[in-house]
C-alpha positions in Angstrom: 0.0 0.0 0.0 1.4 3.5 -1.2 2.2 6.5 1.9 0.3 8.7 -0.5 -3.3 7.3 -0.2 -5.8 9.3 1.5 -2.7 12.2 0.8 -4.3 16.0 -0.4 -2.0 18.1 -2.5 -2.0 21.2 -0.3 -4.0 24.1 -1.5 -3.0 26.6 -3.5 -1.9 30.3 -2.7 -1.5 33.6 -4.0 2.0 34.5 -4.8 3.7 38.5 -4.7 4.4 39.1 -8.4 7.7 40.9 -6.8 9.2 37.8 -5.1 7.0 34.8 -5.5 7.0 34.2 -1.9 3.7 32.6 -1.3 1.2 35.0 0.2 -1.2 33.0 2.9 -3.8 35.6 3.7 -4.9 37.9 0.9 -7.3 40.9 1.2 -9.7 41.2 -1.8 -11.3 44.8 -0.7 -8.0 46.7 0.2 -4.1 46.7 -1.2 -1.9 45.1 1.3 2.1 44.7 1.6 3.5 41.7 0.7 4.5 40.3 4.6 8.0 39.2 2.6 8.9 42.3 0.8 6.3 44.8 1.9 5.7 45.7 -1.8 2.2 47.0 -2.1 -0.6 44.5 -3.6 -3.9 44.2 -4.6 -6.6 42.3 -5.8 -8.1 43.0 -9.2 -11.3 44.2 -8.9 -12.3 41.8 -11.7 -11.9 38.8 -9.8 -14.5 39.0 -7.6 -17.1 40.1 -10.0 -16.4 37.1 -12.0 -16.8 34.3 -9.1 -20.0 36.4 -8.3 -21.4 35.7 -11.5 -19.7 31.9 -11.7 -22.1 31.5 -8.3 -25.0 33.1 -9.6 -25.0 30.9 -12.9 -24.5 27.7 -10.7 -27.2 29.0 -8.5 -29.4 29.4 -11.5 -28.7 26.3 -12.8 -28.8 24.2 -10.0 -32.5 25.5 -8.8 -33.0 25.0 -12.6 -32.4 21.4 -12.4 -34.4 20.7 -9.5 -37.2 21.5 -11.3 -38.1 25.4 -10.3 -39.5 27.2 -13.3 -40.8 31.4 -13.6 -41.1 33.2 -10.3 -39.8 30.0 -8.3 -36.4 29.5 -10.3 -36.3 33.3 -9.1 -37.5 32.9 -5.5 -35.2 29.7 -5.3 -32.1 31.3 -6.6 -32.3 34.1 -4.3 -32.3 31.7 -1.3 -30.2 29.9 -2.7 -27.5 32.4 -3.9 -25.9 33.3 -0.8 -24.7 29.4 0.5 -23.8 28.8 -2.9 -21.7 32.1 -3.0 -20.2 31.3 0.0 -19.0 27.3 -1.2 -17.9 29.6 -4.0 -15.3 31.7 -2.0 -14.5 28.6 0.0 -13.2 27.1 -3.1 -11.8 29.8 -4.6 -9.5 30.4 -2.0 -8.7 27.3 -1.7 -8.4 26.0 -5.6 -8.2 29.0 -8.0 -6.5 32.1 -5.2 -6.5 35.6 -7.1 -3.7 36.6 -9.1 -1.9 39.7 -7.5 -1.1 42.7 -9.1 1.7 45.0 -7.7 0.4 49.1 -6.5 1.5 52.3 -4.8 1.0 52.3 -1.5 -2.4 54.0 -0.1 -2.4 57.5 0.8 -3.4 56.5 4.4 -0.5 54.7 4.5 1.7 57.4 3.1 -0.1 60.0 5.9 1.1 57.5 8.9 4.3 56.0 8.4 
């Protein structure tokens, strides 16, 4: 019997453009220095639009499926939109974590050094 069954590759993570160190916790809303070589970074904005939509089509389809048709496909979805959204971000993290993109550092920064 192999030492790798049952064995998870570990999951992915965001890496500075600047150094490629491996970036652990990433913040989609605000830039951030890299914790390696404090270069500013930030999230494109594009990324979570996209997974928005990814969950809204999977919500969509899914009630779909299941047999909801007019104003109960919508009803459904709604409800529904939110869990799935948040599997979603879970996996995203996890599976496919945003590219970063290298910034100036924010002017509240630059105000307190």
């Amino acid at each position: 019997m192999s030492a790798d069954v049952g064995h998870q590759p570990p999951a992915k993570s965001s890496e500075c453009p600047i150094c490629e160190s491996p970036i652990a916790r990433v913040h989609l809303a605000d830039p951030f220095p890299c914790p390696t070589c404090d270069h500013w970074l930030y999230v494109p904005r594009y990324y979570s639009y996209f997974w928005s939509f990814v969950a809204l089509g999977v919500t969509v389809a899914s009630c779909s499926a299941l047999g909801a048709r007019g104003p109960i496909l919508l009803l459904a979805s709604v409800v529904a939109y939110y869990p799935v959204l948040f599997i979603m971000s879970f996996w995203m993290r996890h599976f496919a974590p945003p590219r970063l993109r290298p910034c100036d550092r924010p002017r509240r920064e630059r105000q307190n050094p």
